[in-house]
Every structure is written in structure tokens, then in C-alpha cells.
KOLMAR-624194 format. One record per atom (N, C-alpha, C): residue in one letter; x, y, z. Coordinates in steps of 0.1 Angstrom, whole numbers, plus 5000, padded with zeros to 4 digits. Layout:
# residues N
AXYZ ...
//
This chain:
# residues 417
X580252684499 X578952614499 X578252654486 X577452534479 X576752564467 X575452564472 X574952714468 X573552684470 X572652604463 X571652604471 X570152494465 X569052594460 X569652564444 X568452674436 X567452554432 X565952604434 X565252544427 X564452604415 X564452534405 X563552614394 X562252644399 X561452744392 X560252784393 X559552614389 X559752564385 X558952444380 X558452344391 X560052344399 X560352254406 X559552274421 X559252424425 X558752494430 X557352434438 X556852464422 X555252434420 X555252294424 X555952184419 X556052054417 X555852004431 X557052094444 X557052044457 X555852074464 X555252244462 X553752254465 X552952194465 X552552124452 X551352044450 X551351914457 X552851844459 X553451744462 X552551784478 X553151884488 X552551874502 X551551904505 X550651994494 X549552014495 X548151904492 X548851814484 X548151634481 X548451634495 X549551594500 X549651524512 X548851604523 X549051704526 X548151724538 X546351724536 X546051764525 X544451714520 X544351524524 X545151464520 X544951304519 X545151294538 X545951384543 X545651404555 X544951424563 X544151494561 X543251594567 X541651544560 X542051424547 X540551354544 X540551204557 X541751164555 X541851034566 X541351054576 X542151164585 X541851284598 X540551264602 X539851284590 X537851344590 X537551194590 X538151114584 X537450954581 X537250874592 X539150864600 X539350734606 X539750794618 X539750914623 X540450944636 X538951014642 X537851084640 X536851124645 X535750994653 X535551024669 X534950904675 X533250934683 X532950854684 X531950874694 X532050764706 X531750844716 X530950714728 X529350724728 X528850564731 X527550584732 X527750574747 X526750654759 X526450574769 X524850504771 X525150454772 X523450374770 X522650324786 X521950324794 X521250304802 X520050154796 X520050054797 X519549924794 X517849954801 X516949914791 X515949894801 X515549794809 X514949774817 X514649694829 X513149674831 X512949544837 X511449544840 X511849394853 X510449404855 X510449304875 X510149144869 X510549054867 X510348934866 X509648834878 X509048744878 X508048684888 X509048544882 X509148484897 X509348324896 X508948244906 X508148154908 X507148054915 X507247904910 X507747894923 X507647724925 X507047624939 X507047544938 X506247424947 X507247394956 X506947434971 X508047384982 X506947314992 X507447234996 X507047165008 X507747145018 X507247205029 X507347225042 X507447105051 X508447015058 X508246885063 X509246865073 X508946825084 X509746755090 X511246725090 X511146595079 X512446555071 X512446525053 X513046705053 X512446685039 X513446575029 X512646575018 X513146485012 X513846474996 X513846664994 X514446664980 X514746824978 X515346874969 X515747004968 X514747124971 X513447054969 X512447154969 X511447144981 X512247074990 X511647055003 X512147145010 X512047185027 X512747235037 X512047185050 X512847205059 X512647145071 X512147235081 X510147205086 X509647275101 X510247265107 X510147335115 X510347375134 X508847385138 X508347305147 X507347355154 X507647405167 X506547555168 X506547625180 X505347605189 X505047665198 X503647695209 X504447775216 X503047845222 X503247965237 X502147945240 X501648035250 X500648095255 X500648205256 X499148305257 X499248395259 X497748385271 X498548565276 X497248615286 X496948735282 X495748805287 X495748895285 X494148995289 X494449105299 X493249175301 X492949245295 X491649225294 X490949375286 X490049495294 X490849575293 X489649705297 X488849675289 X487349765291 X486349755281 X484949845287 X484749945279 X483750065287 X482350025288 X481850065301 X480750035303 X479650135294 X478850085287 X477750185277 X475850185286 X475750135295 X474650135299 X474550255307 X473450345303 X473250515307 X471850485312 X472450565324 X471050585332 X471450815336 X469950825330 X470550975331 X469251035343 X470251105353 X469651185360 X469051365361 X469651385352 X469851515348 X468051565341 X468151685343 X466751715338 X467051775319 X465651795316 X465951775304 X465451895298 X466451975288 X465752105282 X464552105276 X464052235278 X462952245269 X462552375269 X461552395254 X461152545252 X459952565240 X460252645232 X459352675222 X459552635208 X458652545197 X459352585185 X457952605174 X458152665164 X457352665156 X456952595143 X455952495144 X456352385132 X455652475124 X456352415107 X456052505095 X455652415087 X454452455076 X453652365070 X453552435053 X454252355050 X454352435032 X453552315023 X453452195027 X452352105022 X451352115013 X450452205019 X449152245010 X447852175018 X447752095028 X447452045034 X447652055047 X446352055059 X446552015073 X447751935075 X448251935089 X448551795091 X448251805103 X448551665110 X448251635123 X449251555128 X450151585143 X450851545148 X450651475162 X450851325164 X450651295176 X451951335186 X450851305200 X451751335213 X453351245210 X454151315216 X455651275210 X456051305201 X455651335191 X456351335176 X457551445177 X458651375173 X460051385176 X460451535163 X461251625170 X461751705164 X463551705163 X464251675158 X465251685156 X466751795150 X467851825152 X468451905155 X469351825141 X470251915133 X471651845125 X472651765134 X472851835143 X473751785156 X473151635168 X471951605161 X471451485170 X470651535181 X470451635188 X469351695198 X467751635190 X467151515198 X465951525202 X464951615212 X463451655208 X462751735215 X461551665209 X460851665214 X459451555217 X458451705216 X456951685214 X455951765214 X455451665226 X454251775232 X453951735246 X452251705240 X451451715235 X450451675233 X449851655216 X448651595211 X448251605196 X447951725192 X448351765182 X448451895174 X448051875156 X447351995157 X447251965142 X447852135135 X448752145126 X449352205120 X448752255110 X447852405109 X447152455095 X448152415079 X447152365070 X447652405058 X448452565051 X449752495045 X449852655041 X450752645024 X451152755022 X452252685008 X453552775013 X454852735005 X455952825006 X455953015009 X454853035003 X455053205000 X454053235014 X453153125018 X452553135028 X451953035038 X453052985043 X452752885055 X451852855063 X451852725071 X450652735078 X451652705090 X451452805099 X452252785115 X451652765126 X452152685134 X451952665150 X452952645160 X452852735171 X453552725181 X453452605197 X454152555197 X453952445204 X455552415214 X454952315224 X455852345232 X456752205231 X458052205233 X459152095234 X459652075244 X459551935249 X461351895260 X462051785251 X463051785257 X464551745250 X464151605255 X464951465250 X464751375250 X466351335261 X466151205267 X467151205276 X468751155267 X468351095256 X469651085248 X469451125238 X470751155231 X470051225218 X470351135202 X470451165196 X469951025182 X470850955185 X471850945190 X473350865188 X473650815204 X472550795206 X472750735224 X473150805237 X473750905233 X474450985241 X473351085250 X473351065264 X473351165269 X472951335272 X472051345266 X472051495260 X472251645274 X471451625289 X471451695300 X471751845289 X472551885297 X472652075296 X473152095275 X473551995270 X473951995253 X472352025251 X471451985258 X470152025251 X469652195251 X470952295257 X470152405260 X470952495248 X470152465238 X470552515226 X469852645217 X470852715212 X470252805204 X468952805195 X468652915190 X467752895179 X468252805167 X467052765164 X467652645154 X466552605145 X467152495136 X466052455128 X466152275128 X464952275131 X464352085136 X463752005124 X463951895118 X463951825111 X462751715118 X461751665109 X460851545117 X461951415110 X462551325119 X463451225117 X462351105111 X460951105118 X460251005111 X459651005093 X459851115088 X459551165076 X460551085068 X459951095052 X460951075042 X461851165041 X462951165032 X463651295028 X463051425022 X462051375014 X461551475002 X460351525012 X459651485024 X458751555032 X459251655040 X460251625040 X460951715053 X461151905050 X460851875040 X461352045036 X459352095035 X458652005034 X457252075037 X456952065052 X457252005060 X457151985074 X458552025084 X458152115089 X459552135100 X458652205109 X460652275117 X460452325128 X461552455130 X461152555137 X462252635136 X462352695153 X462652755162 X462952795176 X463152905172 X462753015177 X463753145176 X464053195188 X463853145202 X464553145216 X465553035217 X466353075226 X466952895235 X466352795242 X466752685238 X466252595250 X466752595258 X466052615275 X466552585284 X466352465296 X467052505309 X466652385319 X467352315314 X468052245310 X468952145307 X469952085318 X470052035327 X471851975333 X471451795328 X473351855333 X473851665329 X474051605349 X473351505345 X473951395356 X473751255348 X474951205348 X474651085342 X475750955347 X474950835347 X475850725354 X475750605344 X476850545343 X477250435335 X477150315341 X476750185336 X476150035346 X476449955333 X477249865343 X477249715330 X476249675326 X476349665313 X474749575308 X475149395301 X474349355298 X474649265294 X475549235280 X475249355272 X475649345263 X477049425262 X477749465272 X478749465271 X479949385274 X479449285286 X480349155290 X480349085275 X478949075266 X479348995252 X480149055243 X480449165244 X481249275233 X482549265237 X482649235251 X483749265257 X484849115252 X484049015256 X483948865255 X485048845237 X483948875231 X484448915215 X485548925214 X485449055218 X486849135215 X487749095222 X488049025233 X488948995240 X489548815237 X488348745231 X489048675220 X489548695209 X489248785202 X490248855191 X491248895193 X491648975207 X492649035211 X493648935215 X493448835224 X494248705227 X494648635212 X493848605197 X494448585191 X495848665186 X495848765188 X496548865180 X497748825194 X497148865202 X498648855214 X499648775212 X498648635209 X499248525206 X499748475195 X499948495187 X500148525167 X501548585175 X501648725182 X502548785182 X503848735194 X503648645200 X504448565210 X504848455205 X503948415193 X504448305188 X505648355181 X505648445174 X506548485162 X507948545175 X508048595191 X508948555193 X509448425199 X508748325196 X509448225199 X509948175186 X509648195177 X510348135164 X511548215163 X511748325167 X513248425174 X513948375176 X513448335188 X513948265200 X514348115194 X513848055189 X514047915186 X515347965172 X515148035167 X516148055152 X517548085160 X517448165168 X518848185178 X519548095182 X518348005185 X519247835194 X519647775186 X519047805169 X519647675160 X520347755150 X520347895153 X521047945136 X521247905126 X519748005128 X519147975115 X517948125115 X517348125103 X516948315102 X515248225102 X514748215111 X513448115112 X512248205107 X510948175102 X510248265100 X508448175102 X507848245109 X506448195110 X505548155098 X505248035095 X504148035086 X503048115093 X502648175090 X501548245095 X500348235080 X499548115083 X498248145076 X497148065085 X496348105082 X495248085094 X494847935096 X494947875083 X494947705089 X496247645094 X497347715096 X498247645098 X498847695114 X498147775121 X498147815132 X496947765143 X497247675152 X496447635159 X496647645172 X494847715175 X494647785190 X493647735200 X494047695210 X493147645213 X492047735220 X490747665225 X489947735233 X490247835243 X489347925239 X490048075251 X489248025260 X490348055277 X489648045286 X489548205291 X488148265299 X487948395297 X487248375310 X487348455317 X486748505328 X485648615327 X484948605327 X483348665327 X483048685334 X483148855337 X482748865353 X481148895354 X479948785351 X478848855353 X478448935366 X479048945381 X478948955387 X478949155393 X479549205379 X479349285375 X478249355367 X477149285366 X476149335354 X475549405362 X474749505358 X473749635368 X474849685374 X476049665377 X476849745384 X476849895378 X477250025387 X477550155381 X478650195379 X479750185369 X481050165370 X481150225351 X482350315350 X482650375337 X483250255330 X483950155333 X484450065331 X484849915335 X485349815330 X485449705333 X486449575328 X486949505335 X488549465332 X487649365327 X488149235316 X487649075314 X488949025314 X489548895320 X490748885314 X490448725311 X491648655304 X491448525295 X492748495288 X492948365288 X494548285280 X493948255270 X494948205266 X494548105250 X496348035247 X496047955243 X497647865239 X497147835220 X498447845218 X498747855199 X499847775196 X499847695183 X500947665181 X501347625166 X502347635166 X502147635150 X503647585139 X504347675131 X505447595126 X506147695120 X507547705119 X508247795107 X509647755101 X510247785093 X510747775080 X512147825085 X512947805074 X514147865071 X514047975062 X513848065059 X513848165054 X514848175044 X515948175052 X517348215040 X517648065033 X517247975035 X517447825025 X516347855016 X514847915018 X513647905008 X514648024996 X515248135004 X515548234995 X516648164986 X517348094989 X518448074981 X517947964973 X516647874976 X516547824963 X515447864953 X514748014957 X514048084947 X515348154942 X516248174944 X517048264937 X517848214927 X518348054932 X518447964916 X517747934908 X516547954910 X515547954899 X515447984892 X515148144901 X515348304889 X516248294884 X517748294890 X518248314881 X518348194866 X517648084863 X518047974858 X517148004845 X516048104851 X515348144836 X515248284830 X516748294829 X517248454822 X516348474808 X515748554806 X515848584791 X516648614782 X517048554771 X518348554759 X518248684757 X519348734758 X519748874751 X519349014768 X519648914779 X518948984790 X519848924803 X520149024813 X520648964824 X520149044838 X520148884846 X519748934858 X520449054869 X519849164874 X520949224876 X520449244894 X519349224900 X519149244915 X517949064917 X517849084926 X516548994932 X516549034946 X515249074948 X514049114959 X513949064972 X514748994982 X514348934990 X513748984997 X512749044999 X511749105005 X510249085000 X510649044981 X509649024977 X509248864980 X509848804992 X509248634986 X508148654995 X507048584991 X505848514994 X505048394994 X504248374998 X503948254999 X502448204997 X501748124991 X500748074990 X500547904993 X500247955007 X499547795011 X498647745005 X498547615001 X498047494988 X497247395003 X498147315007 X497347205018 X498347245030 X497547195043 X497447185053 X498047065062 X498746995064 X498846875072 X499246935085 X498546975100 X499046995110 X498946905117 X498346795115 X499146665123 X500146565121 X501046635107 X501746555106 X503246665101 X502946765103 X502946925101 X504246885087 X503046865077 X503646885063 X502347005055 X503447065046 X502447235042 X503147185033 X502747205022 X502647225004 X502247355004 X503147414995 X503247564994 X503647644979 X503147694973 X504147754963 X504547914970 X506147934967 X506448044968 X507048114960 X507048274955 X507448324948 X508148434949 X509248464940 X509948584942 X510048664932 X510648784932 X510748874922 X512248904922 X512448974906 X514149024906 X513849134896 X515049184891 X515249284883 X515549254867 X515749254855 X515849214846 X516249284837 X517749344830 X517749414820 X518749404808 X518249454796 X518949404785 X520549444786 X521149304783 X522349374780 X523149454768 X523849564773 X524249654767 X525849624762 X526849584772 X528049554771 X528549484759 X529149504749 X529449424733 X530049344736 X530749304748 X531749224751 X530549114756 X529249124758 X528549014759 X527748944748 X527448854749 X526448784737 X525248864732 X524448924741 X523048934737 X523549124733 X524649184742 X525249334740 X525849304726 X526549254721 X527249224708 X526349244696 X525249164696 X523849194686 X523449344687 X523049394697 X522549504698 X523549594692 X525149584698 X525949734696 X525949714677 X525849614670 X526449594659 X524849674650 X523649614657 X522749684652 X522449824654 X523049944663 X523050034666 X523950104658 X525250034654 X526050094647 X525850104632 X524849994627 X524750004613 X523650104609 X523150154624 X521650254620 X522050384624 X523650374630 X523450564634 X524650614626 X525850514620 X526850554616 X526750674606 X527350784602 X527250894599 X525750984600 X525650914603 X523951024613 X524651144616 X523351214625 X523551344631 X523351294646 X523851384654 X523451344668 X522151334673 X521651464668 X519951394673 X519451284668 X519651274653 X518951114650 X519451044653 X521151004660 X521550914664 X520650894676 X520450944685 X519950954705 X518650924697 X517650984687 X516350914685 X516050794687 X516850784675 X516750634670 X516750484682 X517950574690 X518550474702 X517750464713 X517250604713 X515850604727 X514650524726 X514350514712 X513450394702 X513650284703 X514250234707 X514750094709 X514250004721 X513249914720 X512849844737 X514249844742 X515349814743 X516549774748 X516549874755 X516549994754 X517150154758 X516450174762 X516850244776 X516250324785 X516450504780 X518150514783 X518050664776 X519450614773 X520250754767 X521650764764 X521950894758 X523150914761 X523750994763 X525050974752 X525551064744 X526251074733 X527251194734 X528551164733 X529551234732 X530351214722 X531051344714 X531551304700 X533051364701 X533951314694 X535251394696 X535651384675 X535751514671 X536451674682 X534951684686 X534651764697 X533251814705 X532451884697 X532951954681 X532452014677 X531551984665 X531951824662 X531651734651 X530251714653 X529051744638 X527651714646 X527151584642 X527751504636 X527651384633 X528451264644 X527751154637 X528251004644 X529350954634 X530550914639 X531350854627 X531150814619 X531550794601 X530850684593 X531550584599 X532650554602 X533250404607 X532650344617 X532150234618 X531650194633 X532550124640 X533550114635 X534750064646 X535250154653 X534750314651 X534950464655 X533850464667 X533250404670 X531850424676 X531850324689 X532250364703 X531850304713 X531250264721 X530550184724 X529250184736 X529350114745 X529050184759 X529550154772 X528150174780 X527750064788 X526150064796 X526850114809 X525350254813 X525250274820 X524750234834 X524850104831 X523750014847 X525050004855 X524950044867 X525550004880 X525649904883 X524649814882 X524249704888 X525249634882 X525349444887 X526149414883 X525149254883 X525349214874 X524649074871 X524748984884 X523648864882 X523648784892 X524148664889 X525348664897 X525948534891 X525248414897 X525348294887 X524548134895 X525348104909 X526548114902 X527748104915 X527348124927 X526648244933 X526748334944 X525148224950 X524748174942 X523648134948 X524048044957 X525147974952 X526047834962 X526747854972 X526647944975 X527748074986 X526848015000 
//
């Protein structure tokens, strides 16, 4: 075997030879093999869409749908408390001292009312006149009180009147008098019990009356809505109540009035009374499916729809026809709305091409700045390979971007479904 001598020349020659090559390696390496992923999260905002539907019989065009009229009746008693007080009970009484910081006499007539923070009335028992005095030296008199049989708030007062020492307010005063004129007790009132009986008055059969046609409306609102149930079951179909107050019709409450009860002594008392309603409802899931080709029909360019709200539709009644039970209505819905991110799409394609011409050899934070800056962007998230690289590729065909949204666009298609 001949060996393989190389010259010292030749040596050098092959060195430099693989040492070019691994540099021209290891520059490509750093150029064309180093990548990023963007992840990007799209921003979003709630879109509003409103249109004109009419409510009819036999409708007559896409933007029509077809009533169901309903009716019920409802009944319904009302308890309802008797408020007329007749009190038997005797009524506390004791001592108090009115205080006069004025600067002036005063003079108080028989009755003049002393009052409690808690609502306790106490009456003076004859005319009194109160010495002038000032703060550092009052003018006082002691005088005698009974309790009043109800106290500021209608109630009852009997044995509540046998109260501690206290301090009494004149209720007939202004605000700003009251702190020159008062009252103070430094014993208890006593004598006080409660006996007390309750009697229909007139003015409770009317309160009662009231509210028990209020209440029959509500009963009835709520019987109606299960017969629209009831009615959507028999025709399958997801039925739903117009419910607006001209388009629900009730007739006269019949109500039983028991005056036969008035003066009676009794804590309480029944009224009872019907009423009949009737009125009209919808298809619900036909109105939703044609707000939802709507929405979706006016996407914004460079933007896709990614949810819609059915929960958000609503309605605004315009006219009324309940004898011929046609309702002109606009109704509206809401959806979700967010830029697209995906390059593989039209309005994502613009964006990724402009992201890449503004972050390409960046640094990572000014890349994520820049990108957070963006109306399009929500946030994003950046990963670079090797992991330890602090820059963004200079190549942007090095540079990936994949949206973070879950969601998944609304196709027109599904509206036809």
C-alpha cells in the first residue's frame, strides 16, 4: 500500500477549503433555518342587526311570519290585611322636661305633640308657657305627658309607649327650631298595655280591589304564556308570546267585593275575581333564522363572524292591528365579530404580510409590542426556534402565524339548515 502524503501546502489548502464551508454553513443555518410562530388572539367586538318583520296571519314574504292566537282565563284570590285600628289598651304616660335655648318665652298649647326618633307620640295635658333661656342657660319646665294611641306611623303604640328616658323632638317645628325647643324625660313612661283590634275599612276593599286587578293581570300574562306551550307542542313549533301591552287583550275584571265585610273586626280578608286575555305568538326559531342571515350577510371586510346571540333577539313593537292580528315589528339581534387572523384567508393574508414586513428581524419584545398595537390584536404570544434566539427571523417566509380564536366562523350555509 502507498501511502497518502499530503504536502504542508495542501494541508492548509483542505483546511480553509472546510472551514469556508462550514462558516457558509453555519451563515445559511442563522439566515434560512431559524423560525418563529406568531400566536395571535383576533380582536372582537358585539355587532347589532335590525330589521322590519311582520307578524300576520298568512304572511306574505321572507320578512313576514305567521301568528297563532291564544286566550285563557284566569282566577284568582286575594288575601289582603285589614288596616282599620281600633285600640283598647290604655296609654303610657309620665314626666318630661321641655328645654328652651331660644332666648325667648314660649308658649305651648293644650296637646302640643312631643315626639320620640322611634315614632312614640306624648301629648301635653294643658297650656304652658316655657321661660326664656339660652344654651349655657336654659329656660325649663316640667310638665306632664300621655302617649298617643298610635304612634307617627299608624301603628298602635299600648305598652311600646312605656319607654325609657329619652329625648322628644316637637314634630310641628321646623328643622332648625327643634334644637331651641325640646324635650327630655329622665324617668320611664309608664301605664302602657296593648289591646288592639283590626276592622275593615273602606279603604281597604279599594286597595284590595286595585291590587287584585293587578294581580289577575299578571296571573293572566302568565297562563297565557302556558298556553302558547301548550299550543307550540301541538304544532312543533318553539312558539313565543308577543308580550307588549297593546298587543295583549284583557277583558274587564269581574271582582267580588265583599262590602259586606266593612266595620267588620277581622285581621284579614279574601277578594276574589277572573279576568279573560288574549293575545298572539310567533315562531321564534323561524324569526331567529332569519336575523341570523342577516347578520351574517353584513360581515365587515377583513372580519368574520364567529358566534350570534340567540338570546339576544328582541323586539320592538311599531303598530298594533289586533283585529286583524297583524304587528309590524322590528327585531334585533346581536353576534360576535372578529378580525381574521388565518393567512389562508383574504382579510388574514393582508394582515400576516403586514406583520411580517414590521417585525422581521426585530427583537421579541418589539415584535409582541408592535403586534399588541394593532386594532386586529387582542394579545399574542411568540415562540422562536432555536429557543434561545432573541430576535424574529429576517426571512418572513421563516415566520408563522396561527389565530388563537376557538371559535369557528358562521357559515351562511348553516343558516339553511
Amino acid at each position: 500500500n502507498v501511502g497518502l502524503y499530503l504536502t504542508p501546502g495542501k494541508k492548509r489548502w483542505i483546511f480553509a477549503v472546510v472551514a469556508s464551508s462550514l462558516l457558509v454553513f453555519f451563515v445559511i443555518a442563522y439566515v434560512a433555518l431559524p423560525g418563529a410562530t406568531l400566536y395571535i388572539e383576533p380582536a372582537s367586538a358585539v355587532i347589532s342587526k335590525g330589521i322590519n318583520v311582520t307578524l300576520e296571519p298568512n304572511p306574505s314574504d321572507g320578512h313576514s311570519l305567521k301568528t297563532y292566537q291564544v286566550e285563557t282565563d284566569a282566577e284568582y284570590t286575594l288575601t289582603h290585611s285589614a288596616t282599620g285600628i281600633e285600640s283598647e289598651g290604655v296609654n303610657a304616660s309620665g314626666k318630661i322636661t321641655i328645654i328652651n335655648t331660644s332666648g325667648v318665652q314660649r308658649t305651648l298649647v293644650t296637646t302640643t305633640r312631643f315626639q320620640t326618633e322611634n315614632g312614640s307620640v306624648f301629648r301635653i295635658q294643658s297650656d304652658v308657657s316655657v321661660p326664656s333661656g339660652t344654651v349655657t342657660n336654659p329656660g325649663k319646665l316640667e310638665v306632664t305627658v300621655i302617649a298617643d294611641a298610635l304612634d307617627a306611623n299608624g301603628a298602635a303604640l299600648g305598652e311600646r309607649g312605656n319607654i325609657g328616658p329619652s329625648r322628644f323632638f316637637l314634630p310641628g317645628l321646623r328643622e332648625e327650631g327643634r334644637a331651641e325647643l325640646y324635650g327630655e324625660s329622665y324617668a320611664a313612661m309608664t301605664g302602657g298595655t296593648t289591646l288592639v283590634h283590626t276592622k275593615v275599612t273602606e279603604s281597604d276593599l279599594t286597595a284590595a280591589k286595585i291590587k287584585l286587578e293587578s294581580d289577575l293581570k299578571e296571573k293572566a300574562t302568565a297562563a297565557l304564556r302556558k298556553e302558547v306551550l301548550s299550543l307550540g307542542n301541538t304544532e312543533g313549533l318553539n312558539l313565543k308570546l308577543l308580550e307588549h301591552s297593546d298587543a295583549l287583550v284583557y277583558s274587564a275584571a269581574i271582582i267580588d267585593v265583599p262590602y259586606e265585610l266593612l266595620g267588620q273586626e277581622m285581621d284579614s280578608f279574601e277578594m276574589k275575581g277572573s279576568l279573560s286575555i288574549s293575545g298572539v305568538s310567533y315562531d321564534s326559531d323561524a324569526l331567529y333564522n332569519i336575523l341570523k342571515t342577516e347578520i351574517v350577510s353584513v360581515q365587515t371586510p377583513g372580519k368574520q363572524l364567529v358566534s350570534v346571540d340567540e338570546t339576544s333577539v328582541s323586539l320592538v313593537v311599531l303598530e298594533v292591528d289586533n283585529v286583524n292580528l297583524v304587528y309590524k315589528v322590528t327585531a334585533q339581534i346581536q353576534g360576535i365579530e372578529e378580525y381574521q387572523i388565518d393567512p389562508e384567508q383574504e382579510g388574514g393574508a393582508d394582515l400576516a404580510e403586514k406583520i411580517k414586513e414590521h417585525i422581521s428581524g426585530k427583537s421579541v419584545e418589539e415584535a409582541t409590542n408592535y403586534i399588541e398595537n394593532l386594532p386586529e390584536v387582542n394579545q399574542v404570544e411568540i415562540t422562536v426556534w432555536p429557543f434561545w434566539s432573541p430576535t424574529i427571523p429576517s426571512l418572513p417566509e421563516n415566520i408563522k402565524i396561527k389565530s388563537l380564536s376557538e371559535k369557528e366562523a358562521v357559515a351562511l350555509e348553516e343558516t339553511n339548515q
